[in-house]
PAPABA-32967 format. One record per residue: residue number from 0; residue in three letters; x, y negated, z of N, C-alpha, C in turn. Coordinates in nm, 2 decimals. Layout:
// PAPABA-32967
<site NUM, 'ALA', <X, Y, Z>, <X, Y, Z>, <X, Y, Z>>
...
// end
This chain:
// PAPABA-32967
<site 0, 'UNK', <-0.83, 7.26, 4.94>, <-0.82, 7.36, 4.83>, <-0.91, 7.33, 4.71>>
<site 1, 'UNK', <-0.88, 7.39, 4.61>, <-1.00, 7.34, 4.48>, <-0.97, 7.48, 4.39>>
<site 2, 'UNK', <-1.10, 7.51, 4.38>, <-1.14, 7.59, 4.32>, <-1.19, 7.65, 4.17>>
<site 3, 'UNK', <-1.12, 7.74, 4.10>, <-1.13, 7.79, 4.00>, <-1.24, 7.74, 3.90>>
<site 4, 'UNK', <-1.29, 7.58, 3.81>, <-1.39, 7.52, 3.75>, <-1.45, 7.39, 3.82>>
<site 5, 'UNK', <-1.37, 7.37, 3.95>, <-1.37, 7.24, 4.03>, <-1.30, 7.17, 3.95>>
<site 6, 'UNK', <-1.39, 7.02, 3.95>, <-1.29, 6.93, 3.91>, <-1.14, 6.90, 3.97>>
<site 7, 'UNK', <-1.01, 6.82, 3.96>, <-0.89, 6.87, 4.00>, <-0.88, 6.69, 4.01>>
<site 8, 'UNK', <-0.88, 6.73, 4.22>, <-0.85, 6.59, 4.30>, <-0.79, 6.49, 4.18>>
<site 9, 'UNK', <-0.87, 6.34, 4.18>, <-0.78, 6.22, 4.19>, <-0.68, 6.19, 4.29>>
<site 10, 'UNK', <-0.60, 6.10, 4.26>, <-0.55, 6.03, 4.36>, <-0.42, 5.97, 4.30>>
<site 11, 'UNK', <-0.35, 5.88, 4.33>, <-0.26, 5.79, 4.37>, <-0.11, 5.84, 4.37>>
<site 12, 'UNK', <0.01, 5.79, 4.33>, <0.10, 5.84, 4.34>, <0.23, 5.77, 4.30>>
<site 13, 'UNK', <0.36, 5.82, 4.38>, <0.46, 5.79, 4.31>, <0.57, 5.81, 4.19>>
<site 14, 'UNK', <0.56, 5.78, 4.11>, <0.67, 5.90, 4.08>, <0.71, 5.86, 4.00>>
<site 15, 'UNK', <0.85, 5.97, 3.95>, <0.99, 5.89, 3.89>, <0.94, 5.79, 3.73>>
<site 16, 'UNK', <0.86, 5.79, 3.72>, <0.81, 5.71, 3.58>, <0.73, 5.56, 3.66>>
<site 17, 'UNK', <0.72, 5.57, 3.76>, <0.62, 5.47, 3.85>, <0.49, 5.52, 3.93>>
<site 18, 'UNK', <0.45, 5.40, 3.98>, <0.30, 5.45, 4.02>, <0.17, 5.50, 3.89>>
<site 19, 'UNK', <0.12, 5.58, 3.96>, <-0.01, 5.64, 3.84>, <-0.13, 5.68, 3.92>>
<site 20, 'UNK', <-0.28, 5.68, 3.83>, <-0.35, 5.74, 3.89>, <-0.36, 5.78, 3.84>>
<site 21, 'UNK', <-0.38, 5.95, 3.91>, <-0.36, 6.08, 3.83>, <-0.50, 6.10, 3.69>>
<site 22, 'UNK', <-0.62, 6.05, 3.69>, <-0.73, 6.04, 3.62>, <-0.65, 6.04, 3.47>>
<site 23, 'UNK', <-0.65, 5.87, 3.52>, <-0.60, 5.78, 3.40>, <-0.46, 5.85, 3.35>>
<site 24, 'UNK', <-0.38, 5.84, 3.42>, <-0.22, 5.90, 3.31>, <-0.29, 6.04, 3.27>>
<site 25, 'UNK', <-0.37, 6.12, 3.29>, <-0.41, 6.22, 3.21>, <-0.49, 6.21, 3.14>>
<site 26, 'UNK', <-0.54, 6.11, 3.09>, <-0.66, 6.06, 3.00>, <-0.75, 6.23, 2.98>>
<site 27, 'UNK', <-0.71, 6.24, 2.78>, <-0.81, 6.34, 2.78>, <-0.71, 6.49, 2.74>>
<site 28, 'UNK', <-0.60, 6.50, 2.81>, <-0.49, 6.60, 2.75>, <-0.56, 6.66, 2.89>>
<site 29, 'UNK', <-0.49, 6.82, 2.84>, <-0.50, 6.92, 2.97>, <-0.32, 6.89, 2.99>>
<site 30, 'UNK', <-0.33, 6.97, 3.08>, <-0.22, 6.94, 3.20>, <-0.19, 7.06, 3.26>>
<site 31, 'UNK', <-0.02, 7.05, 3.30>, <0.07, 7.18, 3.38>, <0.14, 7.09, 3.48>>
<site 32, 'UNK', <0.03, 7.10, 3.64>, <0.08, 7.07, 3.74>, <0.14, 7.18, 3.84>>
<site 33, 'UNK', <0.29, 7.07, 3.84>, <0.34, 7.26, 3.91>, <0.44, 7.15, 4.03>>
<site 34, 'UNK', <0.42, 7.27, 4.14>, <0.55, 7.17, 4.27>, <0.66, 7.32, 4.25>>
<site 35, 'UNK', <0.75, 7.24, 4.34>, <0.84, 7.28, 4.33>, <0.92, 7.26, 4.49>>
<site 36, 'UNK', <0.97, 7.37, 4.58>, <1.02, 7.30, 4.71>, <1.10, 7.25, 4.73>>
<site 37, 'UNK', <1.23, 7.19, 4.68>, <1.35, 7.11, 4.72>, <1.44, 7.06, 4.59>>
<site 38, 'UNK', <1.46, 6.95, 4.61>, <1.57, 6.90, 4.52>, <1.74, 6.96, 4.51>>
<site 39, 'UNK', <1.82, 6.97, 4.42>, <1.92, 6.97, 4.40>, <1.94, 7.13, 4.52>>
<site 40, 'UNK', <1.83, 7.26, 4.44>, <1.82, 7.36, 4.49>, <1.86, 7.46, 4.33>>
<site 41, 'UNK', <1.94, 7.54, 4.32>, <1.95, 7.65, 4.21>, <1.84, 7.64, 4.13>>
<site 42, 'UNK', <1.70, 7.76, 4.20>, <1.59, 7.81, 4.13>, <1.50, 7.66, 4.07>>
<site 43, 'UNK', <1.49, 7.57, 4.15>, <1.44, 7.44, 4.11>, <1.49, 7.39, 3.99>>
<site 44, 'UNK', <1.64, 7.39, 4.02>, <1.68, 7.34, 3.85>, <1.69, 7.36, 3.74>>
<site 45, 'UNK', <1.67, 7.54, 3.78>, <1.66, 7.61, 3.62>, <1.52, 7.61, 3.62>>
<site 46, 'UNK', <1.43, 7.62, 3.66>, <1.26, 7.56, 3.61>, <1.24, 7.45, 3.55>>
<site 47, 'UNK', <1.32, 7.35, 3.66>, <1.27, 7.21, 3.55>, <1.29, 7.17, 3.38>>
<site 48, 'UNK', <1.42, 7.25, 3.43>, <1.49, 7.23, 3.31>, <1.44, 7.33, 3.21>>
<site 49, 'UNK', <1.41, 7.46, 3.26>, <1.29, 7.53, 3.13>, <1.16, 7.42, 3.07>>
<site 50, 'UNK', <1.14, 7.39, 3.20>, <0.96, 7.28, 3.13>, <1.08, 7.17, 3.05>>
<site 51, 'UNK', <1.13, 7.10, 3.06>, <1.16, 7.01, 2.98>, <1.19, 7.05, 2.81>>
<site 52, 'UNK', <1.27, 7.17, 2.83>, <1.28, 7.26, 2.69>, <1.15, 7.26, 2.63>>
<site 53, 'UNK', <1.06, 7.30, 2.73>, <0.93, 7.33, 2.60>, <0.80, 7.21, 2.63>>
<site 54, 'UNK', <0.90, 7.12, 2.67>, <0.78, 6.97, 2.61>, <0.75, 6.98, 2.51>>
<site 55, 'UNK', <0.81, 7.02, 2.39>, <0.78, 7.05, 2.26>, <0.62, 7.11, 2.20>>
<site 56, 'UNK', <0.63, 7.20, 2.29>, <0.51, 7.31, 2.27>, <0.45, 7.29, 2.34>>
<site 57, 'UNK', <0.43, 7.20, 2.47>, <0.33, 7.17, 2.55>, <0.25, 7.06, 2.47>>
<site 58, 'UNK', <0.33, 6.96, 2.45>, <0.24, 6.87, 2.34>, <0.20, 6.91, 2.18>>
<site 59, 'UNK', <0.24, 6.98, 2.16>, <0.16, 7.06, 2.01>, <0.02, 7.09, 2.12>>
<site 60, 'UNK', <0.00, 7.13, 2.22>, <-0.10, 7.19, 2.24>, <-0.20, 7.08, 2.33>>
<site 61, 'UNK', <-0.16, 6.96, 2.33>, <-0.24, 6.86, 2.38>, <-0.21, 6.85, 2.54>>
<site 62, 'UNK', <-0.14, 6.92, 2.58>, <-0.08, 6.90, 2.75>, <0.04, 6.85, 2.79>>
<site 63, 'UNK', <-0.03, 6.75, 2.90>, <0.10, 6.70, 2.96>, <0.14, 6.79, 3.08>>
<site 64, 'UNK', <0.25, 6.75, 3.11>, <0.31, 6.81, 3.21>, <0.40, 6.73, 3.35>>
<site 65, 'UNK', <0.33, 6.77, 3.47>, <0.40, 6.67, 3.59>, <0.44, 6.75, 3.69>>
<site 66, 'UNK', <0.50, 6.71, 3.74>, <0.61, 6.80, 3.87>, <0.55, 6.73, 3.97>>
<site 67, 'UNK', <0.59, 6.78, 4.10>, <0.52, 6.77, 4.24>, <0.66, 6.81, 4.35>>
<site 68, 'UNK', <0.68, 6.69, 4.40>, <0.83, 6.73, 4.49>, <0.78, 6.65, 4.66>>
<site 69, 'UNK', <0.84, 6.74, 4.75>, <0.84, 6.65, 4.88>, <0.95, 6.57, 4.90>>
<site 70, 'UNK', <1.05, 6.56, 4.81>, <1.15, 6.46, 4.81>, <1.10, 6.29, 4.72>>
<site 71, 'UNK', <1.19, 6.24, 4.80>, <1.24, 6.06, 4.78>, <1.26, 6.02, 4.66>>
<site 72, 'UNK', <1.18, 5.92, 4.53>, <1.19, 5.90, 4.44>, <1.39, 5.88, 4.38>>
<site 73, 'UNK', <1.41, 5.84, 4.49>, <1.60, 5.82, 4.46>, <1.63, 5.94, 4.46>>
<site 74, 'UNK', <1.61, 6.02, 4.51>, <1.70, 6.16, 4.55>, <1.64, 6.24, 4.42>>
<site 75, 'UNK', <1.52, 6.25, 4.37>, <1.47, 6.30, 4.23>, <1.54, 6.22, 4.14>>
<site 76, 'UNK', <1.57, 6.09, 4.08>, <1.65, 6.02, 3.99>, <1.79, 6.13, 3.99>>
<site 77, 'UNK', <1.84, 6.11, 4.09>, <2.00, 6.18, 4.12>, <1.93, 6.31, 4.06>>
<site 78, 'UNK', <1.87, 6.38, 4.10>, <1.87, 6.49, 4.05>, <1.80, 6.55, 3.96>>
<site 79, 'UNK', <1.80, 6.47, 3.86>, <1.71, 6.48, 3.73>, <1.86, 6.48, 3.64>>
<site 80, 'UNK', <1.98, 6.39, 3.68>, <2.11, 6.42, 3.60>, <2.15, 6.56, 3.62>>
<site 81, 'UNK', <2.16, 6.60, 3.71>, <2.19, 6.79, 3.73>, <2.11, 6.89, 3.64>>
<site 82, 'UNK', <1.97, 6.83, 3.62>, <1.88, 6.91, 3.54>, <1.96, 6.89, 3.42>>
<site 83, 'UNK', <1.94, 6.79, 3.36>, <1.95, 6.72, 3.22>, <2.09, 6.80, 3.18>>
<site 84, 'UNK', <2.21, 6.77, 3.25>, <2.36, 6.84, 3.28>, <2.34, 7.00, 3.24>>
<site 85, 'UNK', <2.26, 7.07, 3.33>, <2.26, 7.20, 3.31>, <2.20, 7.29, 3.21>>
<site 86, 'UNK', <2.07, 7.21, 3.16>, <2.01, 7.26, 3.06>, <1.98, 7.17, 2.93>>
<site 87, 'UNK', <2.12, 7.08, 2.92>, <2.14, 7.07, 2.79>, <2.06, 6.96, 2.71>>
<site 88, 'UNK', <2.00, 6.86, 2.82>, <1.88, 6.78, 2.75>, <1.89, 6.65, 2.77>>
<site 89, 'UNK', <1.96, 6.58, 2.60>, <1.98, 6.43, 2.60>, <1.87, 6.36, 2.63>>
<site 90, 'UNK', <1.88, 6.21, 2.67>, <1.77, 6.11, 2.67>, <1.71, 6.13, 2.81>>
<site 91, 'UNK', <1.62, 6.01, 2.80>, <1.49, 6.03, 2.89>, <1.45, 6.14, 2.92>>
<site 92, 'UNK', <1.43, 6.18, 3.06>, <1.39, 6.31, 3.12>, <1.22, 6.27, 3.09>>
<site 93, 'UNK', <1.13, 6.43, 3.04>, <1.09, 6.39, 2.93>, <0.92, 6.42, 3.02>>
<site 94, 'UNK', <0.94, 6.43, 3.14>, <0.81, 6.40, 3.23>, <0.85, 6.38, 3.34>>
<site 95, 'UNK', <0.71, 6.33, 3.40>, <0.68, 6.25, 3.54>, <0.75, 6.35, 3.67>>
<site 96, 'UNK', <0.77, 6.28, 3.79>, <0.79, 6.43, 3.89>, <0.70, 6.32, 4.02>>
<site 97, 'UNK', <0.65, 6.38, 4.07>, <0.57, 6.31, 4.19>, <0.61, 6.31, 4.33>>
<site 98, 'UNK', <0.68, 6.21, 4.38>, <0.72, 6.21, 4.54>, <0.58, 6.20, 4.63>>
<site 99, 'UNK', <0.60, 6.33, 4.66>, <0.50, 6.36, 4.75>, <0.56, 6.38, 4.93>>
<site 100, 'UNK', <0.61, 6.25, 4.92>, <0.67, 6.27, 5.09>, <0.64, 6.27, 5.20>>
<site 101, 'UNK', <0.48, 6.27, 5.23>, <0.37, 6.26, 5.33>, <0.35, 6.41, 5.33>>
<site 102, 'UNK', <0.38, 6.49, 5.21>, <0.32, 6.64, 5.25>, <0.16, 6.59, 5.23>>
<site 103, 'UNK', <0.09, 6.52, 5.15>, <-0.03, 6.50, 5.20>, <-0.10, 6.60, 5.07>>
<site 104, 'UNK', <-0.04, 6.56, 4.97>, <-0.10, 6.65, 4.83>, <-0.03, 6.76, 4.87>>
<site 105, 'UNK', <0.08, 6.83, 4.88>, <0.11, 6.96, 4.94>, <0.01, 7.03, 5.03>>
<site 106, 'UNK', <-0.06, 6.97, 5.10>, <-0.18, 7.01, 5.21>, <-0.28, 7.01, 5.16>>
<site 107, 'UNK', <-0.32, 6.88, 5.09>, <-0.48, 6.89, 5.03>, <-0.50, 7.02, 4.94>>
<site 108, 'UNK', <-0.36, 7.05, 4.82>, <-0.42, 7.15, 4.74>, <-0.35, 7.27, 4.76>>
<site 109, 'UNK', <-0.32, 7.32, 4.92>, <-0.27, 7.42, 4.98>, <-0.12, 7.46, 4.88>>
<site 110, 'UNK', <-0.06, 7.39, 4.89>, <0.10, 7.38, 4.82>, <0.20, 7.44, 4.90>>
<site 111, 'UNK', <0.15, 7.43, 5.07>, <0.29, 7.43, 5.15>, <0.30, 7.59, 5.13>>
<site 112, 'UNK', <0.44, 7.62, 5.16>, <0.50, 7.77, 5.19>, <0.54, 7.75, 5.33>>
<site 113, 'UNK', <0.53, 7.82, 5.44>, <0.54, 7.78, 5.57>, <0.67, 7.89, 5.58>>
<site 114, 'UNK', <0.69, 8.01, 5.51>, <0.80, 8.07, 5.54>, <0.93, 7.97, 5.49>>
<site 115, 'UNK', <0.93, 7.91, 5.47>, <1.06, 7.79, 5.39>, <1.03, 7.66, 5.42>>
<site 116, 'UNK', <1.15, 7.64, 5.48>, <1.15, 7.52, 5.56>, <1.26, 7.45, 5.52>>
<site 117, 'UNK', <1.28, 7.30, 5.48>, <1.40, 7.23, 5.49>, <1.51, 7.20, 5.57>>
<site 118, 'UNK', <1.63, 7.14, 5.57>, <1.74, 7.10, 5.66>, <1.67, 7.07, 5.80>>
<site 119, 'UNK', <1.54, 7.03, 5.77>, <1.53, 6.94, 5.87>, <1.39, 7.01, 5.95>>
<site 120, 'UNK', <1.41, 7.11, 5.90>, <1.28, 7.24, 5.95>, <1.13, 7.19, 5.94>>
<site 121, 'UNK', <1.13, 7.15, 5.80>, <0.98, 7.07, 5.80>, <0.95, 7.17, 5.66>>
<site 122, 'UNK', <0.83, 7.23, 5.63>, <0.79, 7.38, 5.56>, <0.79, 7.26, 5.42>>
<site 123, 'UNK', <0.81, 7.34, 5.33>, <0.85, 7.31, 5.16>, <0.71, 7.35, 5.10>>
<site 124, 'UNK', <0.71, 7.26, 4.99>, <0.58, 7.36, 4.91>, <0.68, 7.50, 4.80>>
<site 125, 'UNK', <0.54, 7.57, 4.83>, <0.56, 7.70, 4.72>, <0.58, 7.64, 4.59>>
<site 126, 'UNK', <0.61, 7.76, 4.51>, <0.57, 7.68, 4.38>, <0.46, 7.74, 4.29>>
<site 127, 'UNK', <0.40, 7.62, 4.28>, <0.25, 7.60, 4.29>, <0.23, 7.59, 4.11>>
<site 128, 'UNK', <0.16, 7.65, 4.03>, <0.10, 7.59, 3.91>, <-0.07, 7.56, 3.89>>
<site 129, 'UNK', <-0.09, 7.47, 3.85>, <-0.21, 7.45, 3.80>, <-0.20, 7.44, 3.67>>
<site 130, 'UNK', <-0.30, 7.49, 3.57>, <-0.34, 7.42, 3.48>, <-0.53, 7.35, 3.50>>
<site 131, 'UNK', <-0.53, 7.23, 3.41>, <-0.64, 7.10, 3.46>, <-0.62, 7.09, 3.30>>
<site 132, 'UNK', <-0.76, 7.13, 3.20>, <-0.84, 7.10, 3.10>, <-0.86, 6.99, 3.08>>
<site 133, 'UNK', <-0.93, 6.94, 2.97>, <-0.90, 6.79, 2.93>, <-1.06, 6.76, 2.97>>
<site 134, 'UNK', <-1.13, 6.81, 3.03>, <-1.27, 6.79, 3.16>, <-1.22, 6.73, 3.28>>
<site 135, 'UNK', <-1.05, 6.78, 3.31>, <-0.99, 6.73, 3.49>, <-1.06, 6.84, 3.58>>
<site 136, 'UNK', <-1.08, 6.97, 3.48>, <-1.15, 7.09, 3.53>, <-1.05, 7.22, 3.55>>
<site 137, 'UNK', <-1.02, 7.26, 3.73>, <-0.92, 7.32, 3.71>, <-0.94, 7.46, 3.67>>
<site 138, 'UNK', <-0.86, 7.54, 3.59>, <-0.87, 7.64, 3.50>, <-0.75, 7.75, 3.56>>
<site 139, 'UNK', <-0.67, 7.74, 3.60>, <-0.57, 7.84, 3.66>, <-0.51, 7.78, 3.74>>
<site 140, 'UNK', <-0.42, 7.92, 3.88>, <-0.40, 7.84, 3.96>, <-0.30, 7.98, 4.02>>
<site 141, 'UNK', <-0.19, 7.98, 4.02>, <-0.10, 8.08, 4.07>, <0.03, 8.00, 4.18>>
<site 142, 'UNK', <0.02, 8.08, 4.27>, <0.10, 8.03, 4.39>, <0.24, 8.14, 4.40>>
<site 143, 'UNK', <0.35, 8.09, 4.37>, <0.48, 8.19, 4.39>, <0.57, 8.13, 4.47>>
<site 144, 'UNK', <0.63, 8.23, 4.58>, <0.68, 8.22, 4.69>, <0.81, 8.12, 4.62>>
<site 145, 'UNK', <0.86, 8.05, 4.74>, <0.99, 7.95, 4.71>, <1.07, 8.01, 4.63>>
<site 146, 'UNK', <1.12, 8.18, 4.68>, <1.25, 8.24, 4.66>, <1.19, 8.30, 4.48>>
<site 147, 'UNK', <1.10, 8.27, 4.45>, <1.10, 8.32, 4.32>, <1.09, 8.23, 4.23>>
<site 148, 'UNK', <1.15, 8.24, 4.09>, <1.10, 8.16, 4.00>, <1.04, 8.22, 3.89>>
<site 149, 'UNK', <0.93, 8.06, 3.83>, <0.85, 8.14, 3.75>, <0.87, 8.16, 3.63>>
<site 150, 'UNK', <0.76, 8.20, 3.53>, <0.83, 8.23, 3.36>, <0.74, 8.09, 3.29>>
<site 151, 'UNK', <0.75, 8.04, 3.26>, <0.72, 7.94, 3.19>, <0.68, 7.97, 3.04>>
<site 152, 'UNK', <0.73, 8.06, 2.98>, <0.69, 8.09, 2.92>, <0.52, 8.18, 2.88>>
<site 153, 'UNK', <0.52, 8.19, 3.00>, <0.40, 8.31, 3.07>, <0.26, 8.22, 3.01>>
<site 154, 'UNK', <0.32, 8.08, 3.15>, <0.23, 7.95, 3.15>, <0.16, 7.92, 3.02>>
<site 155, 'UNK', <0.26, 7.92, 2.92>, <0.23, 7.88, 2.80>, <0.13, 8.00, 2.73>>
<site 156, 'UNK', <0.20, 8.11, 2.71>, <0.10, 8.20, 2.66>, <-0.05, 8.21, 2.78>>
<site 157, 'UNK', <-0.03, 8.17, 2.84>, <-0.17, 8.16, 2.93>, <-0.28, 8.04, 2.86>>
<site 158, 'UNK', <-0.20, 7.92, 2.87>, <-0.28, 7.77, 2.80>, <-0.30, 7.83, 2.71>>
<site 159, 'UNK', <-0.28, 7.90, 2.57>, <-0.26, 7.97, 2.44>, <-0.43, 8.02, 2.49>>
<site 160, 'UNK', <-0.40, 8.11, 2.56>, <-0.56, 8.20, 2.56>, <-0.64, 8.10, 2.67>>
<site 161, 'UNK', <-0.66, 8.01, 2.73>, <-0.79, 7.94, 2.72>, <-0.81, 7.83, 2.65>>
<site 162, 'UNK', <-0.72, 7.77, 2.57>, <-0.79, 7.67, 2.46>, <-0.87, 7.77, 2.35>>
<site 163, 'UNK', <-0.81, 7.93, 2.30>, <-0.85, 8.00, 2.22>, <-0.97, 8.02, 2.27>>
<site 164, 'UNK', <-1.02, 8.10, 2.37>, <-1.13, 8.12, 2.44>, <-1.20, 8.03, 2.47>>
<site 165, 'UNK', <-1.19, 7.93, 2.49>, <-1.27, 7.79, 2.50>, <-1.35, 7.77, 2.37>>
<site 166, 'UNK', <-1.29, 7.78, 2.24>, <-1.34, 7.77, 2.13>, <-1.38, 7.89, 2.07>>
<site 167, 'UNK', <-1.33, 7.98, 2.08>, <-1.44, 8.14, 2.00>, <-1.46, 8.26, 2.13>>
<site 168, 'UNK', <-1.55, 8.26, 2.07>, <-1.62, 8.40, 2.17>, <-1.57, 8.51, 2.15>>
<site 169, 'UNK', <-1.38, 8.49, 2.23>, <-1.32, 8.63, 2.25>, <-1.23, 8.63, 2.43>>
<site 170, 'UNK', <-1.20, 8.75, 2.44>, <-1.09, 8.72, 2.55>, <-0.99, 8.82, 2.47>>
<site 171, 'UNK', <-0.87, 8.77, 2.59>, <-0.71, 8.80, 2.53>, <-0.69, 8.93, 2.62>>
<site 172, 'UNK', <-0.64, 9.02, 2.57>, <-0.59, 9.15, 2.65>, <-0.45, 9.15, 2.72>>
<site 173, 'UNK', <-0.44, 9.25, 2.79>, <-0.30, 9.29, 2.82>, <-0.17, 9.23, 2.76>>
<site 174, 'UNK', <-0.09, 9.14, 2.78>, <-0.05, 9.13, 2.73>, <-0.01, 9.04, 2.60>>
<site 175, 'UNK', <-0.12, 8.99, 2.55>, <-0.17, 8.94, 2.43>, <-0.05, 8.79, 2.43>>
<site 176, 'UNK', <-0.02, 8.80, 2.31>, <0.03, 8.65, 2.27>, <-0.05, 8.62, 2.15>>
<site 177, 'UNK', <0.00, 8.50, 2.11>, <-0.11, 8.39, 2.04>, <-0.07, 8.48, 1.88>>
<site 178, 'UNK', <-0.13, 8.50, 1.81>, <-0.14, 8.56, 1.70>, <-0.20, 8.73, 1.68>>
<site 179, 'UNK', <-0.18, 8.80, 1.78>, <-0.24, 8.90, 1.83>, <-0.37, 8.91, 1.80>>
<site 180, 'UNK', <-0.45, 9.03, 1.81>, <-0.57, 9.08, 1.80>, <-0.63, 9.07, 1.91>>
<site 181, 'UNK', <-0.75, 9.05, 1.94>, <-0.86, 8.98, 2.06>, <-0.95, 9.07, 2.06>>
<site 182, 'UNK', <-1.05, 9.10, 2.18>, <-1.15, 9.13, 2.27>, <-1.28, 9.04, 2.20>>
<site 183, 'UNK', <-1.34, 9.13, 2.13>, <-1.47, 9.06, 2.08>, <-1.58, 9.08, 2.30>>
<site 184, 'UNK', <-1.63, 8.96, 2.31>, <-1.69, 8.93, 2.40>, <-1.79, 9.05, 2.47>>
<site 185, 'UNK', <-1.81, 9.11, 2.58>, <-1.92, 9.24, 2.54>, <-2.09, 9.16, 2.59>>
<site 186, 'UNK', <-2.07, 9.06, 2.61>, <-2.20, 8.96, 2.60>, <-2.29, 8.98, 2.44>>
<site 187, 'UNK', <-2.18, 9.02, 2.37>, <-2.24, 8.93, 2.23>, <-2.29, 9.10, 2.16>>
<site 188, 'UNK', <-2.39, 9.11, 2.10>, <-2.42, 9.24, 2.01>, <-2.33, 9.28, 1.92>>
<site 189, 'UNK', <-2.32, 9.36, 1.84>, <-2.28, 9.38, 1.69>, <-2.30, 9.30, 1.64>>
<site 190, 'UNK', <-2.42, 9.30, 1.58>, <-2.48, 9.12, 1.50>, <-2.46, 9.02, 1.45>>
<site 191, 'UNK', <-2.41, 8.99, 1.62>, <-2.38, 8.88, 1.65>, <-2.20, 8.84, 1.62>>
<site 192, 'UNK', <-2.14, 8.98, 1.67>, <-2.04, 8.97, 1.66>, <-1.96, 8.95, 1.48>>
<site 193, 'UNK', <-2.08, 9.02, 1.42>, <-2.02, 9.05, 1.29>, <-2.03, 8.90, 1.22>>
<site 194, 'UNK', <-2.13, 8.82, 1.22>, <-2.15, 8.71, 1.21>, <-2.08, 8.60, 1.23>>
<site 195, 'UNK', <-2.01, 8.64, 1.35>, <-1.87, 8.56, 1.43>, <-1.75, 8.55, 1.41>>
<site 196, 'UNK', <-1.69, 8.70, 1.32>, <-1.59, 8.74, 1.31>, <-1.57, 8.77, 1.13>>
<site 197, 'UNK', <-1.57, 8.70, 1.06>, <-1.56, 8.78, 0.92>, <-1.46, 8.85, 0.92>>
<site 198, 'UNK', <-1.37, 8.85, 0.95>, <-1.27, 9.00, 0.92>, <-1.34, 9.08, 0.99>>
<site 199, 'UNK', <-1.41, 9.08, 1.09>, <-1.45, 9.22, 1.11>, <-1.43, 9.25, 1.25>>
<site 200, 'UNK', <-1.41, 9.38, 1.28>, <-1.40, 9.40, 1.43>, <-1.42, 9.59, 1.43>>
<site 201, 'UNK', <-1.32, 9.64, 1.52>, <-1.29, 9.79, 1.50>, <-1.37, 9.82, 1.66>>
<site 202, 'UNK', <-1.47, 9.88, 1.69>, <-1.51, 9.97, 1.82>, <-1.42, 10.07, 1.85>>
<site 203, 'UNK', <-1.36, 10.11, 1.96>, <-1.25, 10.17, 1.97>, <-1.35, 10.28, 2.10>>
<site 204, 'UNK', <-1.33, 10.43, 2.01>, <-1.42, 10.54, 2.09>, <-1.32, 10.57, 2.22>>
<site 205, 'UNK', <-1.41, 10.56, 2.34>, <-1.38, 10.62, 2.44>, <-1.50, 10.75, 2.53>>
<site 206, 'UNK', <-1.43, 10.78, 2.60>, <-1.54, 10.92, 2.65>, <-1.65, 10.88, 2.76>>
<site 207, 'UNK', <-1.69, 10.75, 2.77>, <-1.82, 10.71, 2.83>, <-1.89, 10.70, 2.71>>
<site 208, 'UNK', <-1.86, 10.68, 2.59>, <-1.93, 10.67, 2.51>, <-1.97, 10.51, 2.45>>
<site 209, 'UNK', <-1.93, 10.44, 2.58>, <-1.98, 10.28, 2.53>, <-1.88, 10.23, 2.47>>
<site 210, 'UNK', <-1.98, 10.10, 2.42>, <-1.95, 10.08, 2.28>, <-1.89, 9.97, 2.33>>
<site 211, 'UNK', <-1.78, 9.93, 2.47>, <-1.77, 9.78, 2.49>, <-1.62, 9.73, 2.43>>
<site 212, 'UNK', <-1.52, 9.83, 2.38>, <-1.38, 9.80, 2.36>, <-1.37, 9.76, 2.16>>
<site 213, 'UNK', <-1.41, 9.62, 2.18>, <-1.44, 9.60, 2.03>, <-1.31, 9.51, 2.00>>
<site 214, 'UNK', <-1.24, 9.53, 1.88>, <-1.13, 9.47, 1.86>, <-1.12, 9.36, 1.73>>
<site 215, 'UNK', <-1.12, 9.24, 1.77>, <-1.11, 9.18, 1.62>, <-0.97, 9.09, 1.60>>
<site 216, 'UNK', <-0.95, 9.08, 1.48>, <-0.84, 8.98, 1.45>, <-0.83, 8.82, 1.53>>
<site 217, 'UNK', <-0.71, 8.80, 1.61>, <-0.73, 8.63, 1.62>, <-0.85, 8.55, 1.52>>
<site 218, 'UNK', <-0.97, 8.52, 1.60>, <-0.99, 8.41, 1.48>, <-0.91, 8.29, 1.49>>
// end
């Protein structure tokens, strides 16, 4: 397992682009490592096929993106046409997918789902996302059962608030998307804050009286 500011295992691999080591093919980009449990499955193909849509916006934001399968590099080729087919996306399938057929990365970074099992009654991974900083520092880490799929969109508004928060001293609220108003830090004084923030920043009264719900514009 690896844990929330642990660096995020090397190792070795196969996958539909060729062999890689995971270090190196991620130079200094952050990264959306996500598994997925079975090929040429419904919920699997409308995911992939969401991430491939928004390569776009993963690379405006400096991240690459790699898939994690316990299927056979042939059986992912085949079924990278079904994606492409279904969601509409000419050319080159436009990231890596990792045949992980040993189950060994599925184990090491606790991937498997043991309630879902294949044809062949051997347990699938969940679907697993990481995101991994351009440190190889892992930064989020959400596990959803096989039978659900995720929002991708989510993911992205997530990357959105820690590259923001990496660089200014705020956090993102409820809800927050990238242009929204922000959480001045409650580490930092007035002072400090004012200093930080030239537009300013509104204290928002509540009946404890503290002064911690301070609101400033996206810097």
């Amino acid at each position: 397992m690896v844990n929330l500011g642990d660096e995020f295992p090397n190792f070795n691999a196969n996958t539909t682009i060729g062999e890689i080591t995971f270090h190196e093919w991620l130079g200094d980009s952050w990264c959306i490592f996500f598994s997925h449990p079975n090929a040429f499955t419904p919920v699997c193909t409308t995911e992939l096929g969401r991430v491939a849509q928004l390569i776009p916006e993963f690379t405006k934001r400096n991240c690459k993106v790699i898939g994690c399968s316990c299927d056979g590099i042939e059986i992912q080729h085949k079924w990278i046409e079904d994606i492409k087919s279904y969601s509409k996306i000419e050319g080159n399938f436009p990231y890596p997918i990792i045949a992980d057929e040993s189950r060994s990365l599925a184990v090491q970074l606790g991937m498997i789902d043991p309630a879902e099992k294949n044809k062949d009654g051997l347990p699938v991974t969940c679907r697993a996302v990481f995101i991994i900083d351009s440190d190889k520092k892992l930064r989020l880490s959400i596990l959803y059962p096989a039978t659900t799929g995720r929002n991708f969109s989510e993911i992205l508004r997530v990357l959105d608030s820690l590259q923001l928060t990496d660089e200014k001293k705020v956090a993102t609220p409820v809800d927050w998307k990238f242009g929204d108003s922000c959480m001045v830090l409650p580490t930092l004084s007035d002072n400090e804050a004012t200093e930080l923030f030239p537009a300013g920043f509104k204290t928002v009264q509540v009946p404890s009286s503290l002064p911690y719900l301070r609101i400033t514009p996206q810097p």
